[in-house]
N, C-alpha and C positions, 0 to 999 in steps of 0.2 A: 504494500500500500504506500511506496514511497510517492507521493506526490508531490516534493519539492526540487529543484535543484542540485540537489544534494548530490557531489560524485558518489558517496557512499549508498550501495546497496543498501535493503534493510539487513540482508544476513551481514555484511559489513558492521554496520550500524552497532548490530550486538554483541559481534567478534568485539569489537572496540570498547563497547560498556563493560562490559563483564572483562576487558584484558586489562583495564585501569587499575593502578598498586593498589588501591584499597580494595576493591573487588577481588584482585587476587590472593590478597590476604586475608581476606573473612569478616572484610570493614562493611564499609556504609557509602553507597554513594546516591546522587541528585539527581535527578534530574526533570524537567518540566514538563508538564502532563502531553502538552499542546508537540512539545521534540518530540514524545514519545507515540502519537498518536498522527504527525506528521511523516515519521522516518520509516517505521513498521506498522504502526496499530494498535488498540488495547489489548486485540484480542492473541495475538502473538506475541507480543510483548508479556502479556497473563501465561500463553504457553509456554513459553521460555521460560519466567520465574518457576513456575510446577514441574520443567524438567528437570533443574537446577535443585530442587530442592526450598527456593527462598521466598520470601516473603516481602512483601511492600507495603507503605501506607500512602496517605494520599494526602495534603493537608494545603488548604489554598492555591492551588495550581501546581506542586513540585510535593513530587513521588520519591520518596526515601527509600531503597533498594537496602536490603539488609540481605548481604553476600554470604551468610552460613543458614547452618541449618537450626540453628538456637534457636529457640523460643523468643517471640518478642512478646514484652508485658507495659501498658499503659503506665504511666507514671505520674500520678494527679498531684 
């Protein structure tokens, strides 16, 4: 669904999110709902985290990718 500009494929796209050092490390990375749904889609973008194992949240426009397989827990 890449409908911008963009030289990067969407499988590029997420070769490259996921190859970022915090990603490779088990971090946390960003990024904005509107990238994420411009470059690949939600709904692949959603398949990729479930193959991955990982989990995201979503909170005013920008998606918090949490690169392991840990439990994430609220924190009021």
């Amino acid at each position: 669904m890449n409908t911008s500009a963009s030289p990067l494929t969407p499988d590029e796209w997420i070769i490259q999110l996921f190859s970022s050092r915090a990603a490779a490390t088990g971090g946390v990375v960003r990024r904005k709902r509107s990238d994420i749904e411009r470059y690949v889609g939600m709904d692949e973008f959603k398949h990729e985290l479930c193959r991955r194992g990982y989990q995201a949240i979503e909170n005013a426009g920008q998606v918090v990718i949490f690169c392991n397989q840990e439990p994430v827990r609220a924190v009021l």
